[in-house]
C-alpha positions in Angstrom: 16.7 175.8 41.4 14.7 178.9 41.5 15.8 182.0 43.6 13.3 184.5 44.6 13.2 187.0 42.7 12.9 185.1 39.5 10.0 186.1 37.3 7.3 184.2 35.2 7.1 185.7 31.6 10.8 187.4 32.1 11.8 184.8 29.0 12.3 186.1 25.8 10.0 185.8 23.0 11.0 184.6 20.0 10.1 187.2 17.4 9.7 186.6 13.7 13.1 187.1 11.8 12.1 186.0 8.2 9.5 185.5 5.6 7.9 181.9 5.7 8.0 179.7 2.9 5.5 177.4 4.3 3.0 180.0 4.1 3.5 182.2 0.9 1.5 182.7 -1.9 2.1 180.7 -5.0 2.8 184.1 -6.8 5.8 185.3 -4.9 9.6 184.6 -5.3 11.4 184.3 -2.4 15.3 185.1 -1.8 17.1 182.6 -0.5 17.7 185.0 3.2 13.8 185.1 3.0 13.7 188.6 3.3 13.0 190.3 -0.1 10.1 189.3 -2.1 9.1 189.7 -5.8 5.8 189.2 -7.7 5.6 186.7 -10.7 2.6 186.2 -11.4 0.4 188.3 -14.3 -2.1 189.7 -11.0 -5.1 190.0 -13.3 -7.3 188.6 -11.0 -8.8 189.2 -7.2 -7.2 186.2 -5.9 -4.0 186.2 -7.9 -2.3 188.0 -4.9 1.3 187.3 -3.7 0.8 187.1 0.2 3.4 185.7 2.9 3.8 186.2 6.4 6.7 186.0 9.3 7.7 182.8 10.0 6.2 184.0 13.8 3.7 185.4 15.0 4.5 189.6 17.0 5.8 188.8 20.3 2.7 189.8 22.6 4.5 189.8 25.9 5.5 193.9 24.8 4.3 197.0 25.2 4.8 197.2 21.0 5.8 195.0 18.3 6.8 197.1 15.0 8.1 195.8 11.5 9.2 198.0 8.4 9.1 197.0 4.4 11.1 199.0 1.5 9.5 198.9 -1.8 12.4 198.4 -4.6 10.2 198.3 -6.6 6.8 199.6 -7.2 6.2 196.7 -10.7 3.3 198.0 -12.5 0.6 199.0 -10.3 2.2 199.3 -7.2 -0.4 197.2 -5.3 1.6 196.4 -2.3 0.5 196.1 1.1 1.8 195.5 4.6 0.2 194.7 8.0 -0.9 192.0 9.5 -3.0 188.7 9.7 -3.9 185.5 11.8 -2.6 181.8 11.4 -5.5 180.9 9.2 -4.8 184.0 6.6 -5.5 183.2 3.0 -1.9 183.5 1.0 -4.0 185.0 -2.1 -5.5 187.5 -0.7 -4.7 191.3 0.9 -3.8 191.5 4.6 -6.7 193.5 5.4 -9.3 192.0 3.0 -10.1 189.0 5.3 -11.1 188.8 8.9 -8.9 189.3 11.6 -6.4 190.9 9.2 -5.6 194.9 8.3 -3.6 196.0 5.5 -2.0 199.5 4.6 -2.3 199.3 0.6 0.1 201.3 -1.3 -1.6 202.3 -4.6 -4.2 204.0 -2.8 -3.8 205.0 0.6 -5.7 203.1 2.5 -6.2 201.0 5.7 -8.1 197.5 5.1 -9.5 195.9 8.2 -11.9 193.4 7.0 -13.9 192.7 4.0 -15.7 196.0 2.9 -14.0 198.2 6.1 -11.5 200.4 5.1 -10.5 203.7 6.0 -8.2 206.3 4.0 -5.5 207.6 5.3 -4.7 209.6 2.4 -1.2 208.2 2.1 0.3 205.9 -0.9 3.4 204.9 -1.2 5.4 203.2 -3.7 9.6 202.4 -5.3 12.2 203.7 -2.7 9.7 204.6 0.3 9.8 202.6 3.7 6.6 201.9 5.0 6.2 199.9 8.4 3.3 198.6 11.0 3.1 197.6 14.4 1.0 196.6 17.2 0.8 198.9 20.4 -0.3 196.2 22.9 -0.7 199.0 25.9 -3.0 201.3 23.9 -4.6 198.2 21.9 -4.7 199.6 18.5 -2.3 198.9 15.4 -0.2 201.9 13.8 1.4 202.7 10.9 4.3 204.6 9.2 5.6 205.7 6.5 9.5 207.0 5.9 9.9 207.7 9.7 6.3 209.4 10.3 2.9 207.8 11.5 0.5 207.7 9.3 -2.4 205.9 10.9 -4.1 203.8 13.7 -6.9 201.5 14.3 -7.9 200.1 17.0 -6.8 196.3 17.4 -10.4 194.2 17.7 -8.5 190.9 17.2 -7.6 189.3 20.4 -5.7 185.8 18.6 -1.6 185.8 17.1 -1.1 188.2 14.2 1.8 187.3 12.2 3.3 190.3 9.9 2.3 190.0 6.6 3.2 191.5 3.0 1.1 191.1 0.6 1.9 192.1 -4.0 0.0 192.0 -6.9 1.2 193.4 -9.7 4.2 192.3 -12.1 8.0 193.1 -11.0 6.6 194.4 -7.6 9.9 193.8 -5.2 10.1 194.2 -1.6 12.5 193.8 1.2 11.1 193.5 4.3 13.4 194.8 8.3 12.2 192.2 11.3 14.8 194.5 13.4 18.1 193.2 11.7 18.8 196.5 11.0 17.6 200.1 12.6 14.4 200.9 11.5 13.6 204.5 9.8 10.9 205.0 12.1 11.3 205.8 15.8 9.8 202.7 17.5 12.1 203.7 20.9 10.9 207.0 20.9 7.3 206.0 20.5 7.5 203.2 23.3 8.7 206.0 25.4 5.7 208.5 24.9 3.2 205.7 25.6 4.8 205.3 29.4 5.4 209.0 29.6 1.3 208.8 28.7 0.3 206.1 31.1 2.6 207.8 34.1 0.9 211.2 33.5 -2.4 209.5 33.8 -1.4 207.9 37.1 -0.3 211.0 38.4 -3.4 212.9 37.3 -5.3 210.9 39.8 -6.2 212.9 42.9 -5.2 211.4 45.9 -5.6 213.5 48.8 -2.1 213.9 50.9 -4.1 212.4 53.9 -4.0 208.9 52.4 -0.9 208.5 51.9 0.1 209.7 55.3 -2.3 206.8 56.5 -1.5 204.1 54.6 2.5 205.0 54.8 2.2 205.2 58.6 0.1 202.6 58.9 3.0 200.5 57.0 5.5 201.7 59.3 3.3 200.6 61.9 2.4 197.0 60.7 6.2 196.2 60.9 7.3 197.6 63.6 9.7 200.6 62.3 9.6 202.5 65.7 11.9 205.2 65.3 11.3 205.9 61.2 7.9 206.0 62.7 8.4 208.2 65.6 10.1 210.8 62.8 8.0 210.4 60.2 5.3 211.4 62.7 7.7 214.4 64.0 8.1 215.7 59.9 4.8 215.8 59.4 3.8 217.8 62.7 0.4 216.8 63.1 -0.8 218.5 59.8 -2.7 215.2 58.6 -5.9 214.8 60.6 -7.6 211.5 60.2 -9.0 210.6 56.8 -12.8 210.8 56.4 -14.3 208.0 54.3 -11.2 205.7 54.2 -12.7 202.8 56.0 -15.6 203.1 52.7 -12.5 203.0 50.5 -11.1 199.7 51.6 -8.7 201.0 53.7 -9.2 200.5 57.0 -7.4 202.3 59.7 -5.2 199.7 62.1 -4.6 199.5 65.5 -1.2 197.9 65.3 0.5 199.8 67.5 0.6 196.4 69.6 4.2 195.6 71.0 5.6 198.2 69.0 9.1 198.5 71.2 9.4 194.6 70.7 9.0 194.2 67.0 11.3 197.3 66.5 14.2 195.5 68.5 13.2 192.1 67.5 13.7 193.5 64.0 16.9 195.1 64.7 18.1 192.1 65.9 17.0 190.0 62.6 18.4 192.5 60.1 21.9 192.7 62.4 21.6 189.2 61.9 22.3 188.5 65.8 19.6 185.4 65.9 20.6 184.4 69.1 19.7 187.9 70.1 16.1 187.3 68.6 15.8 183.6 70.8 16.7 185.4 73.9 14.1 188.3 73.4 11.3 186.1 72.5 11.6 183.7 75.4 12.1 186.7 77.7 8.6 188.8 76.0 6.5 185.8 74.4 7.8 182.3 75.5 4.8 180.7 74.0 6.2 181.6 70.7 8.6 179.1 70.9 7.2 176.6 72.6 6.6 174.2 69.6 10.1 173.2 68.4 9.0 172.3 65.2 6.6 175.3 64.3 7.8 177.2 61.0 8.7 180.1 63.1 11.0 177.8 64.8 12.5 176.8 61.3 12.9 179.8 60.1 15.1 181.1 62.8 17.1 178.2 62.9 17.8 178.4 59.2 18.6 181.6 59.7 21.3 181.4 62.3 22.3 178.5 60.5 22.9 181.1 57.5 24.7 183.4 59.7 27.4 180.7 60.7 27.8 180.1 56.8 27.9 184.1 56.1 30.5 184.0 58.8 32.9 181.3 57.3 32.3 179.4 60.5 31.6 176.3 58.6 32.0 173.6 61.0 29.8 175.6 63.5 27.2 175.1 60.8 27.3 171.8 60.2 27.1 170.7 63.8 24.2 173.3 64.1 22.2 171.5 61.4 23.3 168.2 63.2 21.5 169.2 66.5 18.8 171.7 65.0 18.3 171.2 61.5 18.0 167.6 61.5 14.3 167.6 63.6 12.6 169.4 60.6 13.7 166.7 58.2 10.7 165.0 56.7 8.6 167.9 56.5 7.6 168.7 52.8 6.4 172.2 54.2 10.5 173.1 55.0 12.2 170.8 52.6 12.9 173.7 49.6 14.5 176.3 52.0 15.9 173.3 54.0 17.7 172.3 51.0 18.8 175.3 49.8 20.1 176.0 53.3 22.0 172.6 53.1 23.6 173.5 49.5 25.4 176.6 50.9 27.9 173.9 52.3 28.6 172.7 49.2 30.1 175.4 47.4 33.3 177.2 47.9 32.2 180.5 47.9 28.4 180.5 48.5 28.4 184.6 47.6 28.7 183.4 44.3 26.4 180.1 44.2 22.5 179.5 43.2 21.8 179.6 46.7 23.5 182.7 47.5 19.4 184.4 47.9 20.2 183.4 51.6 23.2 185.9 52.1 21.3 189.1 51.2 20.0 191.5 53.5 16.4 190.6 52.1 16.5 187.1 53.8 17.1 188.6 57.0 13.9 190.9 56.5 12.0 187.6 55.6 13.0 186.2 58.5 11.9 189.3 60.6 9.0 190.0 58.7 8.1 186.4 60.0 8.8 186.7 63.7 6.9 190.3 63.4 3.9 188.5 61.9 3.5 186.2 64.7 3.5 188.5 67.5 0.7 190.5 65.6 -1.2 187.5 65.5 -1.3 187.8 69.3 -2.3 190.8 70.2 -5.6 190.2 71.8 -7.9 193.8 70.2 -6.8 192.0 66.9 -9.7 190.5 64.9 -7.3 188.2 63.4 -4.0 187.7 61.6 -3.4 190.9 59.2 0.3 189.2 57.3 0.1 192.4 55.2 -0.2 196.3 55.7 -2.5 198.2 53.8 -0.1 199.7 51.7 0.8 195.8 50.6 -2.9 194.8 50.2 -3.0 198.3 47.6 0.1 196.6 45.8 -1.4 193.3 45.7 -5.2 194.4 44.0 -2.9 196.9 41.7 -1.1 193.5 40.5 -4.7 191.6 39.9 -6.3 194.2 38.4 -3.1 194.7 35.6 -3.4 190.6 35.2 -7.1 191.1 34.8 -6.7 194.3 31.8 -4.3 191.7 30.1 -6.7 188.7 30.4 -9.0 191.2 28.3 -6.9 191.9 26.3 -6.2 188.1 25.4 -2.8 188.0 27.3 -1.4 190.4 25.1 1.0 193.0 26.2 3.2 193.5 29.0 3.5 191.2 31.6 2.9 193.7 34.9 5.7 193.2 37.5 5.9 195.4 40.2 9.4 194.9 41.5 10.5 196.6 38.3 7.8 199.6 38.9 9.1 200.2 42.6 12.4 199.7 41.0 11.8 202.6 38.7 12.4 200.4 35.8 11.8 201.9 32.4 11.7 198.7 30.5 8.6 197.6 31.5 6.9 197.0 34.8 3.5 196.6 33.4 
């Protein structure tokens, strides 16, 4: 049963936590924990490398992915490399010596990103240091690090899985390689944590004239009918914002929906005090017509409600002859039947607080419910060029959401899944 607030891509990723044996070059000895390597071969040729990657590819549902290697042991030549690769990687070769693949090479300090593109980053390493890469979905670029300090970047052209990959060719070269089994040396936390200080900063730099956001908050306030925040939102402000120049050309166009404002204000009072029968009474006194059709979802969803309220009240009886006289003529319609059932459940447990259902107790259910009823009267109001179910501020919220969907479709699905109940939240695990 799925409640609300649930969220697709909220599941964890399952991130790679050894070396794979099923992809390893023929050169390399693997322990039996699959996380150290060693080099047997003679490496005298191009080909004789020692390659193996994850037995996963990074999680990409992140704002970064990061993975460290520590050399034991240099061998002879110290030609050891670490970075990344895709699914159809050649096991004898360098990461960073085939397509979609980049390598940071030991014995001489460079970054490998394809045959014949390399950059130097001036930095070898070799027996005892702790080298590591990563992938920085937000900034789309690959980094890496040596003994707790970056060394490099490159920007991340490859759009397909990239699996972490190690790659040896020399004799007695011996690595063990860190999937996050144990702290890494480099800050990965810390690094996360400048990228969103980054992208807040930019967000903030934006100008936005003060005039706006008066509009579009009042305009919100407006839309659902919050008369008296309204009416001192309006008295804080003192007439200092005139009316905005150019916002209609800006897609936000000013709204006349001061329309029945005293009515949605107590109709909403009455919703979120959960008095339904209070919300009945008002809306056969002020707009009969509403209720005219029995069985129109406005109907239903007051009905559930004060069903709800019976339920919330302990009155449990009283709820189940309710649904007996009210309930029962919306059976049948596939339109109602998932709230209609989860309605129904509540009965079944003994404390519904505490059950899969229990979505229907909260305070937000109420404000669904008189969100609803404050829809429908807006409908009506006659200077309206149609129905407007969402302020301006929501319509804002809702092309922020499609555009972060359409920057991670271009960036192959890759990166953090943007989810705007933790941004308003002022969640710093990831909203985007």
């Amino acid at each position: 049963m799925r409640k609300p607030e649930d969220d697709d891509g909220d599941e964890e990723e399952e991130a790679p936590s050894f070396l794979s044996t099923n992809n390893c070059g023929h050169f390399l000895g693997i322990s039996m924990d699959k996380l150290t390597a060693k080099y047997n071969g003679e490496g005298k040729h191009g080909n004789d490398v020692g390659a193996v990657q994850g037995n996963r590819p990074a999680p990409s549902r992140r704002l970064c992915y990061y993975f460290e290697m520590t050399v034991c042991d240099r061998g002879q030549k110290g030609v050891i490399s670490i970075g990344f690769s895709d699914q159809n990687f050649k096991t004898s070769r360098q990461p960073g010596w085939e397509p979609n693949s980049y390598g940071y090479h030991g014995d001489d300090g460079k970054l490998y990103y394809g045959p014949k593109s390399n950059e130097n980053l001036n930095v070898t390493f070799t027996t005892n240091d702790t080298v590591g890469a990563g992938i920085n979905y937000l900034a789309q670029e690959l980094f890496f690090t040596k003994n707790s300090k970056l060394v490099g970047k490159k920007s991340k052209d490859v759009k397909v899985p990239l699996y972490p990959t190690i790659g040896l060719h020399s004799p007695n070269e011996k690595v063990s390689v860190n999937f996050g089994q144990n702290p890494f040396v480099f800050d990965v936390e810390a690094l996360i944590q400048e990228e969103r200080e980054k992208r807040q900063a930019e967000v903030e730099n934006v100008p936005l004239p003060l005039s706006v956001s008066h509009s579009i908050v009042r305009a919100y306030l407006l839309h659902y009918g919050y008369q008296e925040t309204l009416e001192a939102f309006d008295d804080a402000c003192g007439g200092t914002f005139p009316s905005v120049v150019g916002l209609k050309d800006n897609g936000v166009k000013p709204v006349q929906e001061n329309y029945a404002l005293h009515e949605r204000n107590a109709l909403r009072r009455l919703a979120r005090e959960g008095d339904v029968d209070g919300v009945f009474s008002k809306l056969r006194e002020w707009y009969p017509e509403i209720l005219e059709d029995g069985r129109s979802a406005i109907s239903f969803l007051l009905h559930c409600q004060k069903f709800i309220e019976l339920v919330k009240a302990g009155s449990l009886e009283a709820a189940v002859t309710y649904a007996r006289a009210e309930l029962v003529n919306f059976f049948g319609n596939l339109l109602f039947q998932s709230l209609l059932q989860d309605c129904l459940a509540l009965l079944a447990y003994e404390k519904p607080a505490e059950s899969p259902v229990c979505y229907l107790l909260k305070v937000r259910q109420r404000e669904a419910v008189a969100d609803a009823v404050n829809a429908v009267i807006l409908a009506m109001n006659p200077n309206s060029s149609g129905p407007s179910p969402q302020s301006t501020l929501e319509k804002l919220l809702r092309q922020l959401t499609c555009s972060q969907r359409e920057v991670r479709a271009t960036n192959g699905d890759q990166g953090e899944v943007f989810r705007l109940h933790k941004v308003l939240q002022g969640s710093k695990d990831g909203g985007w």
